[in-house]
N, C-alpha and C positions, 0 to 999 in steps of 0.2 A: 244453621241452614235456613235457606228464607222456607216459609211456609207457605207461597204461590210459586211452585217450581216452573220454571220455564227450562228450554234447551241450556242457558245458561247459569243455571241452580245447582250443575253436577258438578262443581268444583270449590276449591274450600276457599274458605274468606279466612275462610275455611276453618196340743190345747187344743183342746176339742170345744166348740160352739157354745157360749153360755146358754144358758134358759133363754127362750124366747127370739132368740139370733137367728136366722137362715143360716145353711153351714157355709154359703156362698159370699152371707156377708160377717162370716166371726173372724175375728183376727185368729192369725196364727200364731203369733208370736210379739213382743214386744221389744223395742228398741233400748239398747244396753245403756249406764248411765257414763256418761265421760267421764274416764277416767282424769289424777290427776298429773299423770306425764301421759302423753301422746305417743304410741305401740302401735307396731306396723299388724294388721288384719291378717291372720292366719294363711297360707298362704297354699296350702296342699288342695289339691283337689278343687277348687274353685270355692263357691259358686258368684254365679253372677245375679246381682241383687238388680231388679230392673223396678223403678219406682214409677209409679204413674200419676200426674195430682192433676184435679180440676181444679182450674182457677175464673170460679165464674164472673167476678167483677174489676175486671181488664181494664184498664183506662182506653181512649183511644184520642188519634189526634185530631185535625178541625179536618182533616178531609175522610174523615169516618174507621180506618184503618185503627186492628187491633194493636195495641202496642205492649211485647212482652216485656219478661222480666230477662236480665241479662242470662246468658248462658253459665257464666262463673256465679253467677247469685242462685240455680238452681242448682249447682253441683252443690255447693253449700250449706244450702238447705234438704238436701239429701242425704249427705251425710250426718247430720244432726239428728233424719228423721229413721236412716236405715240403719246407721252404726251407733250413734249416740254423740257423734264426733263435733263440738263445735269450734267449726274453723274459721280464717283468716281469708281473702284474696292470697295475699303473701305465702298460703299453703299450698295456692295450684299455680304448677305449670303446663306449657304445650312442646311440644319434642320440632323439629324441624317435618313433622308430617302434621302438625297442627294437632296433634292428638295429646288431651289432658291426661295430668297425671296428680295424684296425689304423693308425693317421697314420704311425707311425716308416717302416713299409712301405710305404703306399700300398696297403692291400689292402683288401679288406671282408670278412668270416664269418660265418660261420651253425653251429650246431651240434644235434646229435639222438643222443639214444641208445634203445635199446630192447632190452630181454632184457641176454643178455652182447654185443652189438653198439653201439659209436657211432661218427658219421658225423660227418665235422666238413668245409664247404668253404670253399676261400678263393678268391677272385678281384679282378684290382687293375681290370678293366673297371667292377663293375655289381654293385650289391648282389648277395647270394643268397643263397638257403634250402634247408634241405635236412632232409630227415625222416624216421624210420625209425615203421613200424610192422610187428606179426607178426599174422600169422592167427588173432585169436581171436575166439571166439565174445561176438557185441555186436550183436543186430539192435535195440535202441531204440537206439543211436546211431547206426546207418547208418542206417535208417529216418526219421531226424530229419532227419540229415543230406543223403539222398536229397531230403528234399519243400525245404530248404533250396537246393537245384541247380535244384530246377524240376523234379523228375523224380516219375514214374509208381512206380520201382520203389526199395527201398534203395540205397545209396551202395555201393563196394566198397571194399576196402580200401586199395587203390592209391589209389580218390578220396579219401580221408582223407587219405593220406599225402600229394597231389598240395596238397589246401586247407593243409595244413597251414604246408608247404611256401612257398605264396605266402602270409600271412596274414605269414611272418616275412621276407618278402622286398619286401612293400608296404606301404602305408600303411592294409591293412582289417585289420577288426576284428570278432568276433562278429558288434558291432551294425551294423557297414556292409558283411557279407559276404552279405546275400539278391540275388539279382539277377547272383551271378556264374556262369558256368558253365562246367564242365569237360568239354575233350573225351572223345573216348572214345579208350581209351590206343592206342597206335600209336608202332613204333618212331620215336626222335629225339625234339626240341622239335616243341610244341605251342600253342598261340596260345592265352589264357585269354578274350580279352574285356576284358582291364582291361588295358588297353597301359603300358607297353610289356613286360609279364611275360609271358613263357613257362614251359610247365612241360615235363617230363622224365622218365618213370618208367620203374624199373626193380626186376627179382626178384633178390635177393641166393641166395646156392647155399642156402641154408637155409629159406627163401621169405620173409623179409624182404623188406618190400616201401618203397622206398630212392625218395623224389622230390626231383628239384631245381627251383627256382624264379631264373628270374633275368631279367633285362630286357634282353638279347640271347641269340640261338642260340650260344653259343660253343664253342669246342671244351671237353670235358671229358678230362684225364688221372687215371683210376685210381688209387690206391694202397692196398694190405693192411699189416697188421701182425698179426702172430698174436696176440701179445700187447704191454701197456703198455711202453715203453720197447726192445723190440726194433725192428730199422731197416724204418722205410717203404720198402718196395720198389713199383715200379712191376706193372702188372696188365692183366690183358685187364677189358673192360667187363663187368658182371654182365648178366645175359641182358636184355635188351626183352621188357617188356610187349605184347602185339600183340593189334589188335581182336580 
């Protein structure tokens, strides 16, 4: 999903803390080691593993623009960093709603990036989406996007990130997104209207504002990486958005 959302953006292209750690920055947990046949990820009760990585030294091209890394090279790299899993391209597919999937595993993913941040989640329950957008100045696309909800006033950013979110988690599109509406944000899952998807928002520490979309409440487990290729460690949730 582009990361300058305009009116035309909404459719798809579609273990507890060592000595001396903050508890906020200790891992939780460590990534498993790849096995040597490939096993589909447990599948009862979810969770949804949501990865977060800084990628501070981005290339960009002569006209100053950041330029990311692909969408299929960050599912990839998440899986490696969240499951232990190192995979192929030839491992993911997208379904006729453009929604990734992993078969080798049994998972489903979704991916987002924005600034030097991208988001990548995977889950073996219940498709899911996930989205990043930042704080900038854009009132003809909220404004558009506002009367688009059914609403009086502009859209805010979170709702961007929240439509975004389900548009790559469902089967809508631009043209069949009039007529849905999003709550007003409140910590946890949230009920959209278009069953059985929920949505989920939240403020990254830099105020990135971070939505999941998925078709049950599941539990969500965290992970950071400071940068590419260093180990996913487990994380506290980034703050809830609240009415």
């Amino acid at each position: 999903m582009s990361t300058t959302p305009t009116p035309g953006s909404l459719t798809r292209p579609r273990a507890a803390p060592a000595p001396g750690t903050s508890r906020a920055d200790a891992p939780y947990g460590r990534p498993g080691t790849a096995p040597a046949a490939l096993a589909p990820a447990p599948a009862a009760g979810g969770p949804i593993d949501c990865l977060v990585t800084h990628h501070p030294h981005l290339p960009r091209d002569r006209m100053g623009r950041v330029l990311h890394r692909s969408g299929r090279s960050l599912i990839l790299a998440a899986l490696a960093g969240v499951h232990g899993r190192r995979l192929t391209p030839r491992h993911l597919t997208r379904d006729d709603h453009q929604r990734w999937h992993v078969p080798a595993l049994g998972l489903h993913a979704s991916v987002s990036h924005c600034g030097t941040l991208s988001a990548v989640a995977l889950c073996p329950d219940t498709p899911v989406g996930v989205d990043l957008q930042d704080e900038r100045d854009r009132p003809g696309a909220l404004t558009w996007l506002g009367g688009l909800l059914g609403r009086d006033e502009p859209a805010t950013i979170g709702d961007f990130a929240a439509c975004e979110a389900l548009i790559k988690v469902s089967h809508l599109t631009k043209e069949t997104f009039t007529g849905v509406r999003i709550p007003a944000p409140a910590p946890g899952w949230r009920p959209t209207g278009v069953d059985p998807y929920l949505v989920c928002s939240l403020i990254l520490g830099d105020g990135t504002h971070l939505a999941l979309a998925a078709g049950a409440a599941l539990p969500v487990r965290w992970w950071r990486r400071p940068r590419p290729g260093a180990r996913a460690a487990r994380t506290h949730p980034p703050t809830q958005e609240r009415a």
